[in-house]
DSSP file (Angstrom, degrees, kcal/mol; ACC not computed):
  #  RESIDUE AA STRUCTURE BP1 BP2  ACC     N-H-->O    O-->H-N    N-H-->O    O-->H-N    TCO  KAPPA ALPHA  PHI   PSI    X-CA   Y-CA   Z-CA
    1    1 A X              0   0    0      0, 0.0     5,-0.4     0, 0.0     4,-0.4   0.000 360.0 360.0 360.0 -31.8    0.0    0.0    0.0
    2    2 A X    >>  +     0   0    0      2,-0.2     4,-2.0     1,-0.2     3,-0.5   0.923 360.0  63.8 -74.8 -24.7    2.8    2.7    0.7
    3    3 A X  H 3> S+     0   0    0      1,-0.3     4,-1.0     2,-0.2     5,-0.2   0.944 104.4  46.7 -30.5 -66.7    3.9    1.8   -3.3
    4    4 A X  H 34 S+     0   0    0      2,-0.2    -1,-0.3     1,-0.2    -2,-0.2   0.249 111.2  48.1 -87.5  -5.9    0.7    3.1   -4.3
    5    5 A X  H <>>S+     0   0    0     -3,-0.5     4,-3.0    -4,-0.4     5,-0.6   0.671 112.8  50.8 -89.8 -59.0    0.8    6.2   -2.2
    6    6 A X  H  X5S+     0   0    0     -4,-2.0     4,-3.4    -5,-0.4     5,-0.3   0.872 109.9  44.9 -41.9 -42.7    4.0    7.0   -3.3
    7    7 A X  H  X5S+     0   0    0     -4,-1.0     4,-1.7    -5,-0.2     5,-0.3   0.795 115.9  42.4 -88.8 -19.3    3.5    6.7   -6.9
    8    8 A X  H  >5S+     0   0    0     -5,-0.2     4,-3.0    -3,-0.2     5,-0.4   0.967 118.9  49.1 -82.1 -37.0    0.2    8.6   -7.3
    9    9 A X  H  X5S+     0   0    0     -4,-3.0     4,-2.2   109,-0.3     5,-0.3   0.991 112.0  45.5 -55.5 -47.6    1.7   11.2   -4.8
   10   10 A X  H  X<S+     0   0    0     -4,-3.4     4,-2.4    -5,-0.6    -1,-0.2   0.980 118.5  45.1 -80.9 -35.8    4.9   11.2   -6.9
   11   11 A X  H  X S+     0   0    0     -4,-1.7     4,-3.1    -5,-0.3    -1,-0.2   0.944 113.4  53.7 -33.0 -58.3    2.2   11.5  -10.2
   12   12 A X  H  X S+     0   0    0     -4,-3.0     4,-0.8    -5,-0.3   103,-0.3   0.649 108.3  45.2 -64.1 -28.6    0.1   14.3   -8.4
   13   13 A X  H  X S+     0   0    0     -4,-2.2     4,-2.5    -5,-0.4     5,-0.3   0.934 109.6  54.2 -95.9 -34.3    2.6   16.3   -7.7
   14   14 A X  H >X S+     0   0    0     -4,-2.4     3,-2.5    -5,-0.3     4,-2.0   0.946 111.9  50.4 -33.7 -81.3    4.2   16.0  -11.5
   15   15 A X  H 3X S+     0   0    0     -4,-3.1     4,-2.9     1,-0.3     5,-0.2   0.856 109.0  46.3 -28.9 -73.8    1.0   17.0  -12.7
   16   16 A X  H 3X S+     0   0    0     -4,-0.8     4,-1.5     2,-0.2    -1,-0.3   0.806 111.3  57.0 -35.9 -33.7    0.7   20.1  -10.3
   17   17 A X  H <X S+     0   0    0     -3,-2.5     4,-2.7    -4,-2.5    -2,-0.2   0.892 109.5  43.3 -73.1 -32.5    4.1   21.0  -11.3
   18   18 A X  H  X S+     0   0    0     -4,-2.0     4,-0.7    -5,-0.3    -2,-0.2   0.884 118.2  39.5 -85.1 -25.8    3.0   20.9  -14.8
   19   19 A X  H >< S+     0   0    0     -4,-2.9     3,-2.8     1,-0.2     4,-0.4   0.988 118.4  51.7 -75.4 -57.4   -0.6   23.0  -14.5
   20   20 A X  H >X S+     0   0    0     -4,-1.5     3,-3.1     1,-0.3     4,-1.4   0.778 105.7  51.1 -68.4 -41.8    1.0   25.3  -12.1
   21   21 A X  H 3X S+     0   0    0     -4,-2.7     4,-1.0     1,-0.3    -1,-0.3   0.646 113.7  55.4 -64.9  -8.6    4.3   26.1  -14.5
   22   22 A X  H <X S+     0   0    0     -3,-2.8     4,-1.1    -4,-0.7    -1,-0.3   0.571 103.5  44.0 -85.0  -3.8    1.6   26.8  -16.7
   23   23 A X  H <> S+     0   0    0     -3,-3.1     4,-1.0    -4,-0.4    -2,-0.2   0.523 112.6  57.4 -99.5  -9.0   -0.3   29.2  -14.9
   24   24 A X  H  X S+     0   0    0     -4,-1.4     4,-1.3    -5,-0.3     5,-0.4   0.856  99.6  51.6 -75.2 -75.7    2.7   30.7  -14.2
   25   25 A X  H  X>S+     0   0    0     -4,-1.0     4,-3.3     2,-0.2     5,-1.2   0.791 113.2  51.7 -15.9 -64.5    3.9   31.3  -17.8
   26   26 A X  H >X5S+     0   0    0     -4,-1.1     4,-9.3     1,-0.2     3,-0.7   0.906 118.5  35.8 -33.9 -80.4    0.4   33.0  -18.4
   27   27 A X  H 3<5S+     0   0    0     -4,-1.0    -2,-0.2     1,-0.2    -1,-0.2   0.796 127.7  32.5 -35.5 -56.9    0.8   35.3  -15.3
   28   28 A X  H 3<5S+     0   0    0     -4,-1.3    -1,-0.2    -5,-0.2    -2,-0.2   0.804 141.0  15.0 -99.7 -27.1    4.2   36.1  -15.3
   29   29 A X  H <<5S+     0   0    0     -4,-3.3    -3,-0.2    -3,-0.7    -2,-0.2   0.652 110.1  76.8-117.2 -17.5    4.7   36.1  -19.3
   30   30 A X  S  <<S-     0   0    0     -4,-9.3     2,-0.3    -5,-1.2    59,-0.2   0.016  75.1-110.5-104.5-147.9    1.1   36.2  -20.9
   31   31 A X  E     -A   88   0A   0     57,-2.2    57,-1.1     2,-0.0     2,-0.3  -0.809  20.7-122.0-135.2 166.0   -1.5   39.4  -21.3
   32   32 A X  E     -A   87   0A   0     -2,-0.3     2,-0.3    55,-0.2    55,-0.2  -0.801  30.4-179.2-106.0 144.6   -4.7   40.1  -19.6
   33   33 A X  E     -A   86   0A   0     53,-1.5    53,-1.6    -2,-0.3     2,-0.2  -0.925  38.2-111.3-155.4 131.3   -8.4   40.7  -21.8
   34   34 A X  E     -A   85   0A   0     -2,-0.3    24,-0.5    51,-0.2     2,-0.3  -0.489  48.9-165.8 -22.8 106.5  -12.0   41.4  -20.8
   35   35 A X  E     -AB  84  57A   0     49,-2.0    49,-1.5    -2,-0.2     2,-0.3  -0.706   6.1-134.6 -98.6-165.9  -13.2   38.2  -21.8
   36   36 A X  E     -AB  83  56A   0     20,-1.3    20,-2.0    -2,-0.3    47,-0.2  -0.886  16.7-120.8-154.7 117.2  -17.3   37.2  -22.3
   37   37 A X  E     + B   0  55A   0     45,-1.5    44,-1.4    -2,-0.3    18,-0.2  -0.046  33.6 172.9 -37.5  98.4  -19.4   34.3  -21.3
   38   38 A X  E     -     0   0A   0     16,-2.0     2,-0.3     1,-0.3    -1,-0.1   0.958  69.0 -23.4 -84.6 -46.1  -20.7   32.9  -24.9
   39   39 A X  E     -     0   0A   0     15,-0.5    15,-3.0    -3,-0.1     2,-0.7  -0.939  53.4-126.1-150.1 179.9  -22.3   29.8  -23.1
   40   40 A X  E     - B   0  53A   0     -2,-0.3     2,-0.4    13,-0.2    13,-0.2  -0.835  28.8-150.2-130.9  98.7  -22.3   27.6  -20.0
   41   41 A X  E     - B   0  52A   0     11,-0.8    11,-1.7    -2,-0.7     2,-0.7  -0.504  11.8-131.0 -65.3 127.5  -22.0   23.8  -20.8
   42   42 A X  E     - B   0  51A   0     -2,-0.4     9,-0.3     9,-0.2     2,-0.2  -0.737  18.9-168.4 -63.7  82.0  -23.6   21.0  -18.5
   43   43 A X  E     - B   0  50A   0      7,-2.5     7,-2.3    -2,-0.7     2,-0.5  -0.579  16.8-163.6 -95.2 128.3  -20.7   18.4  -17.8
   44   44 A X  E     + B   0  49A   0      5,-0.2     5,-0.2    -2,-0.2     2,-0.2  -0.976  13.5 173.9-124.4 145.1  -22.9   15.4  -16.1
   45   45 A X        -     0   0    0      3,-3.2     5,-0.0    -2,-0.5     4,-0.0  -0.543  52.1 -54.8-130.1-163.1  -21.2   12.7  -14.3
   46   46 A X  S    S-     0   0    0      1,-0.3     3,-0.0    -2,-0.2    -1,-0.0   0.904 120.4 -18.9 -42.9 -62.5  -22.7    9.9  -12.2
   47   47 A X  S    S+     0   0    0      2,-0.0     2,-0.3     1,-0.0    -1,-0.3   0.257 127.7  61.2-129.8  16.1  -24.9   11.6   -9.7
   48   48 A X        -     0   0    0      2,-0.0    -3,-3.2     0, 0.0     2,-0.3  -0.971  64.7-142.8-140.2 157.0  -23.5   15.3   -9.8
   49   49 A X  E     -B   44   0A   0     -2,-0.3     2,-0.6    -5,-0.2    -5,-0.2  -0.643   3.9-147.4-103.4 167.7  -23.2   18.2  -12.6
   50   50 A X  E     -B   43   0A   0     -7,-2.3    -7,-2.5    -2,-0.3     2,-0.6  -0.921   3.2-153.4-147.6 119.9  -20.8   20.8  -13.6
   51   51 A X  E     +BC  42  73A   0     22,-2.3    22,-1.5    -2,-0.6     2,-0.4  -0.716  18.9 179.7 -74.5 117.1  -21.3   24.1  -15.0
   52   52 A X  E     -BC  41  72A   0    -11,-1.7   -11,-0.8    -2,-0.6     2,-0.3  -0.987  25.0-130.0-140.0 159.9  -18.4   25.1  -16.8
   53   53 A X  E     -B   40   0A   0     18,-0.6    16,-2.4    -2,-0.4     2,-0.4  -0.818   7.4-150.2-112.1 154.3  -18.4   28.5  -18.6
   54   54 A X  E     - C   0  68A   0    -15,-3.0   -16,-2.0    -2,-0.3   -15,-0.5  -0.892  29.2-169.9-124.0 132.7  -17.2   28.6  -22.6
   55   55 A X  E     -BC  37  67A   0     12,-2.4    12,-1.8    -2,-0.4     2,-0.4  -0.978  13.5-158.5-144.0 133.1  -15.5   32.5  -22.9
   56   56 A X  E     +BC  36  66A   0    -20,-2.0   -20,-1.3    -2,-0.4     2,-0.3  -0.927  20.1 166.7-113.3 127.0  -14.4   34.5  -26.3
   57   57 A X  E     -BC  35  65A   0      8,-1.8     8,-2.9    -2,-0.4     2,-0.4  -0.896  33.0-122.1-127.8 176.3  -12.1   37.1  -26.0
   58   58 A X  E     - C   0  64A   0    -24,-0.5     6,-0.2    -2,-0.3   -24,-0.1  -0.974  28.2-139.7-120.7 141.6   -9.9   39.1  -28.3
   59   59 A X    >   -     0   0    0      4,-1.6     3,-5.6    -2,-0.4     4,-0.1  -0.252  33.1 -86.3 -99.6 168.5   -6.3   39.2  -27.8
   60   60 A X  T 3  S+     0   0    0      1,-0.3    -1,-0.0     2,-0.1    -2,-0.0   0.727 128.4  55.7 -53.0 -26.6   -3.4   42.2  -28.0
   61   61 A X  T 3  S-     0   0    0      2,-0.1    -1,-0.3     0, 0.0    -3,-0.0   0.452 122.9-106.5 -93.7   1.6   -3.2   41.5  -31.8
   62   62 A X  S <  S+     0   0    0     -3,-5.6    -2,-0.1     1,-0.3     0, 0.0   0.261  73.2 141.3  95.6 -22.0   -7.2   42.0  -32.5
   63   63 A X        -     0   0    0     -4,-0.1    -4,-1.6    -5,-0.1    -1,-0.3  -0.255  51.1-128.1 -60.3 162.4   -7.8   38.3  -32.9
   64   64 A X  E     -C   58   0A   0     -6,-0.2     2,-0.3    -8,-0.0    -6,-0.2  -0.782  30.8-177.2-109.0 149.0  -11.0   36.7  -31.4
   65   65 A X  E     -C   57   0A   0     -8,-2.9    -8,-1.8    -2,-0.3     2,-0.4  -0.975   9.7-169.0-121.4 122.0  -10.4   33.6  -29.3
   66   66 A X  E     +C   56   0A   0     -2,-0.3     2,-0.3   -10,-0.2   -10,-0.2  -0.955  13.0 164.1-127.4 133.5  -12.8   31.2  -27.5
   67   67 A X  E     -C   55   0A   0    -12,-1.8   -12,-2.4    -2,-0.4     2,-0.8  -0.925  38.3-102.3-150.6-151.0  -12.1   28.7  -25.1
   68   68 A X  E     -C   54   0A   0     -2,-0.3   -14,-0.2   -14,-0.2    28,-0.1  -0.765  41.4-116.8-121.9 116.1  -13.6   26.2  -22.3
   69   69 A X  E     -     0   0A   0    -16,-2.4    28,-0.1    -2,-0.8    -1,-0.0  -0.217  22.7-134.0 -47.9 150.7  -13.0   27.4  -18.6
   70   70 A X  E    S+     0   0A   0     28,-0.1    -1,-0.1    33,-0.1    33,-0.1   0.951  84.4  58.7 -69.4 -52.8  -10.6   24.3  -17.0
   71   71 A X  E     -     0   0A   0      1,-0.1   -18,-0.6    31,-0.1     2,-0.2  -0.114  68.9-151.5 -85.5 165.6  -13.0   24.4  -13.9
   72   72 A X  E     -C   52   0A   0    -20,-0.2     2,-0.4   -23,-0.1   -20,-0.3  -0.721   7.7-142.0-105.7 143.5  -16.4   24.0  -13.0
   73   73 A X  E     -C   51   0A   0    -22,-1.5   -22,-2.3    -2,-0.2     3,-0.0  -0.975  13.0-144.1-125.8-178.9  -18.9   25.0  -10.7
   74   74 A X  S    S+     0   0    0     -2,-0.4     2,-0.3   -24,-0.2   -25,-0.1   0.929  95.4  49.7 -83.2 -47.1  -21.8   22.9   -9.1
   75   75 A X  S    S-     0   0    0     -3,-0.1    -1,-0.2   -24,-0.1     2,-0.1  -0.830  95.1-116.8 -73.4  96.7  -24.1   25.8   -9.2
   76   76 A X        +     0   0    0     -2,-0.3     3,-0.1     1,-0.2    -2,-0.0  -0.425  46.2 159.0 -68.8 151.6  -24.6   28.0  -12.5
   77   77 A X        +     0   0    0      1,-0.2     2,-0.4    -2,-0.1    -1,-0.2   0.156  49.4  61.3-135.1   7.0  -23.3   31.2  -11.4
   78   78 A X        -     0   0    0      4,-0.0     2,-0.3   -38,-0.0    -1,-0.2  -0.954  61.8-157.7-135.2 123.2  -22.4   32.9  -14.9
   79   79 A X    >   -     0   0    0     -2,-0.4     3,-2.2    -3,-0.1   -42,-0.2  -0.779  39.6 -84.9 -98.9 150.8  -24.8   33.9  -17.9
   80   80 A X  T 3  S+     0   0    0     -2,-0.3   -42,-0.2     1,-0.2    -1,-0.1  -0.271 117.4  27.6 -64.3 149.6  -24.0   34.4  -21.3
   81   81 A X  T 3  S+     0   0    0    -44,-1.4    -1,-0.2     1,-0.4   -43,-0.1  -0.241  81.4 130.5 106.4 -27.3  -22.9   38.2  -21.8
   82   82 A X    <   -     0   0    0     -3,-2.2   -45,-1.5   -46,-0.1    -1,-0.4  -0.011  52.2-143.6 -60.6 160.9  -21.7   38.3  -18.4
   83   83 A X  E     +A   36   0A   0    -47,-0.2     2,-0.2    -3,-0.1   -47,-0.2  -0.632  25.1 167.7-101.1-171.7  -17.6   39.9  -18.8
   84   84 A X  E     -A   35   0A   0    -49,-1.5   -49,-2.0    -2,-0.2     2,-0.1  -0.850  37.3 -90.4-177.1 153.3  -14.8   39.0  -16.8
   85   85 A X  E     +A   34   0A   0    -51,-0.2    14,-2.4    -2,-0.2     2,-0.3  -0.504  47.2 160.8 -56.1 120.6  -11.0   39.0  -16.2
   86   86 A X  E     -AD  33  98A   0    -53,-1.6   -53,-1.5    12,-0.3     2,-0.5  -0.996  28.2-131.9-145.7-179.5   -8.9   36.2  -17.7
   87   87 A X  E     -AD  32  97A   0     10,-1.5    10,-1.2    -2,-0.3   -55,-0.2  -0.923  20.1-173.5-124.7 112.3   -5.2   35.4  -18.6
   88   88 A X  E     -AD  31  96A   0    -57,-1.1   -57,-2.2    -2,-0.5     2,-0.5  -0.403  29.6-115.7-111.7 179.6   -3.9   34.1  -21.6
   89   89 A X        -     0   0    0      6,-1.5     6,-0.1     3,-0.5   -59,-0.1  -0.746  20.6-150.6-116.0 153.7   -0.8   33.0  -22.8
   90   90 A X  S >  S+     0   0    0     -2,-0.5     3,-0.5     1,-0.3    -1,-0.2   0.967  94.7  49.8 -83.6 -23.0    0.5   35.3  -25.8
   91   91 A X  T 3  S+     0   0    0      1,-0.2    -1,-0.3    -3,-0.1     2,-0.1   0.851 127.5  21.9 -71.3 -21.9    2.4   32.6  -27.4
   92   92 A X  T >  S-     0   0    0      3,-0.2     3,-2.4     1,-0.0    -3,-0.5  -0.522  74.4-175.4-141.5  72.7   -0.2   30.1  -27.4
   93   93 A X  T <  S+     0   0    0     -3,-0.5   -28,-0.1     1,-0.3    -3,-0.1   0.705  85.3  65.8 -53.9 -22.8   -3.7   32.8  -27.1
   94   94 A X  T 3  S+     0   0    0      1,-0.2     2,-1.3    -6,-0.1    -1,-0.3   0.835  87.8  78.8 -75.7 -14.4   -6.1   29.0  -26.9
   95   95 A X  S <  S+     0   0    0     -3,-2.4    -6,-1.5    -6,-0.1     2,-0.3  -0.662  72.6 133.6-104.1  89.7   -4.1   28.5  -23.3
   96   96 A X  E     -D   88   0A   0     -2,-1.3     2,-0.3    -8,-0.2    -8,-0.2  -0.976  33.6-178.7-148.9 149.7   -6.1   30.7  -21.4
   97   97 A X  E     -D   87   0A   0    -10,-1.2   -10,-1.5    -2,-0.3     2,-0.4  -0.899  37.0 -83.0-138.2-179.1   -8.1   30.9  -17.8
   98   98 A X  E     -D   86   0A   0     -2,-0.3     2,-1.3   -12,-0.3   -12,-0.3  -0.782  47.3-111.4 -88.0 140.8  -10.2   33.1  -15.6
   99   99 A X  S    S+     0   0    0    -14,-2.4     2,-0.2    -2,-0.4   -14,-0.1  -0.659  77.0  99.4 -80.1  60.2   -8.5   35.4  -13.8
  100  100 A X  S  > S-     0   0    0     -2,-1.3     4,-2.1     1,-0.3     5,-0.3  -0.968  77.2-110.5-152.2 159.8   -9.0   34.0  -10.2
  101  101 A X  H  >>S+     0   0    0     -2,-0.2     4,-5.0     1,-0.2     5,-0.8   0.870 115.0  49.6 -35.2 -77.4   -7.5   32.0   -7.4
  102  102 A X  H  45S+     0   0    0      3,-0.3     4,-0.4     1,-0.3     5,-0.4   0.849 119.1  34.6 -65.1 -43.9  -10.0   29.0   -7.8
  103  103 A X  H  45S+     0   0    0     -3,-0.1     4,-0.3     2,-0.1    -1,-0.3   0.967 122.1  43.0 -78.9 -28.0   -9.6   28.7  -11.7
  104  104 A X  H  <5S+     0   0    0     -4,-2.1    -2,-0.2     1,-0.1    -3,-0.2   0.923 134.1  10.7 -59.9 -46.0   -6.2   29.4  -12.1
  105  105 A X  T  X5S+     0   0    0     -4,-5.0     4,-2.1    -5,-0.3     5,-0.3   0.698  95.4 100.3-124.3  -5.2   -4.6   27.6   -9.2
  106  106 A X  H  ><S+     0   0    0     -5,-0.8     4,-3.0    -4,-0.4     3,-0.2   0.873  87.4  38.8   2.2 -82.5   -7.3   25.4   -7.9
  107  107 A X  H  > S+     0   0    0     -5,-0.4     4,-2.1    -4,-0.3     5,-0.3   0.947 116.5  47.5 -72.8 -39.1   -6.3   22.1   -9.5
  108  108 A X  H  > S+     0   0    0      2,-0.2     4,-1.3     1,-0.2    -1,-0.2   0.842 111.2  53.3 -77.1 -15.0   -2.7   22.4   -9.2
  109  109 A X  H  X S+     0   0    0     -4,-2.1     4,-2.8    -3,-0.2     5,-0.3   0.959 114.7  43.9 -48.9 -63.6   -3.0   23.4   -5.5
  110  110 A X  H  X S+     0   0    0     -4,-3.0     4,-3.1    -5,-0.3     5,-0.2   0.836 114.5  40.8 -52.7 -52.0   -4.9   20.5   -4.9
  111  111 A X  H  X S+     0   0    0     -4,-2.1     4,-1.5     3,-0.2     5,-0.3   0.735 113.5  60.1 -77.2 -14.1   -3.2   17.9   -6.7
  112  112 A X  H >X S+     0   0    0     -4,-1.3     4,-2.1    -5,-0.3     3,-0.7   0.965 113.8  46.0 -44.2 -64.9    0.6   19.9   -5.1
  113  113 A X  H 3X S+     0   0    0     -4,-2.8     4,-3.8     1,-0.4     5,-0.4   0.792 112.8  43.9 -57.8 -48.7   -1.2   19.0   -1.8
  114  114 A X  H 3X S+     0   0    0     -4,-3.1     4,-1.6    -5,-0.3    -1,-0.4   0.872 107.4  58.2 -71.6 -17.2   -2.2   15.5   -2.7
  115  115 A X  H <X S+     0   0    0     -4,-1.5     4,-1.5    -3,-0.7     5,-0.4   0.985 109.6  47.4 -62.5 -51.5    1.1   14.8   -4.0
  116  116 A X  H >X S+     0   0    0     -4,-2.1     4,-4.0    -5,-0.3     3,-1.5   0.964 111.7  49.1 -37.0 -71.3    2.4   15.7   -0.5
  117  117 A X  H 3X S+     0   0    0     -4,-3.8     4,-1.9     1,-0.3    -1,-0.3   0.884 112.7  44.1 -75.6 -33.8    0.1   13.8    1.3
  118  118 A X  H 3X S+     0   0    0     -4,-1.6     4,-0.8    -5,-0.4    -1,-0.3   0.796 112.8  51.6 -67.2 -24.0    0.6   10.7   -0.6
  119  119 A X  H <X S+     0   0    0     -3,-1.5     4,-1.6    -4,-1.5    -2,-0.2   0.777 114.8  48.0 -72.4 -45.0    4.7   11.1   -0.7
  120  120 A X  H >X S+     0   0    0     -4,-4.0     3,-1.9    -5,-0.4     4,-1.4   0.989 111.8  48.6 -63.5 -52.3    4.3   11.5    3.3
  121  121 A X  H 3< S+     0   0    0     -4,-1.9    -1,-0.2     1,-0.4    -2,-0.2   0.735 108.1  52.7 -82.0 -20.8    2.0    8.5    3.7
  122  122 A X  H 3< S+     0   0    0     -4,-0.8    -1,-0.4    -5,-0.2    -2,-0.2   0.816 111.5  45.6 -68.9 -27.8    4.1    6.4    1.8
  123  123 A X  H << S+     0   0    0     -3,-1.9    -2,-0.2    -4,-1.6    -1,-0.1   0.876  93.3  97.7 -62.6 -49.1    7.2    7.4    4.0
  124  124 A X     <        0   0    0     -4,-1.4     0, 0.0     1,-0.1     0, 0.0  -0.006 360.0 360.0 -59.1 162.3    5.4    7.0    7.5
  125  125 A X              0   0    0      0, 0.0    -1,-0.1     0, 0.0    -4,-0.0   0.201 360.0 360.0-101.7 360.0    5.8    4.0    9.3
């Protein structure tokens, strides 16, 4: 059993390394835009749903871009038109999020943290 912690912790935190060096590159390297809610897709899974929001912006060169929020929420909480802040990356405009703690770093927080705890549990004794 401590195998199996170890390697999905040591997975989960690869993975976290890789969303988060990508949220960084946005932030640190990529541009900010007014995007706008075009629609909100219904992700349905066994017994629960997910709202996830589909957003077009246009980027520093005047092109139009659309893509599909990484996150979710349970709840819809965005209608089409609504604006908002997000951050794209200027070298690759489709590699884009909402501009807020819970999409941006959400999942890579989460899987850093499971990575942790699965590296630790494998360790303990």
């Amino acid at each position: 059993m401590r195998i199996y912690f170890g390697i999905v912790g040591i997975l989960c935190l690869a993975v976290g390394a890789i969303l988060a060096f990508r949220r960084m590159r946005a932030l640190l390297f990529g541009a900010s835009a007014i995007g706008t809610v075009v629609r909100v897709e219904v992700r349905e899974s066994d017994d629960s749903s997910s709202h996830v929001p589909v957003i077009s912006y246009v980027d520093t060169i005047g092109r139009q871009h659309t893509f599909t929020s990484t996150s979710g929420v349970a709840v819809n909480e965005l209608t089409p038109g609504e604006k908002m802040s997000i951050r794209y990356s200027i070298s690759n405009p489709e590699s884009a999020y909402i501009n807020s703690l819970r999409h941006m770093w959400g999942a890579p927080i989460a899987l850093l943290v499971l990575g942790i705890a699965g590296v630790w549990a494998s360790m303990a004794q």
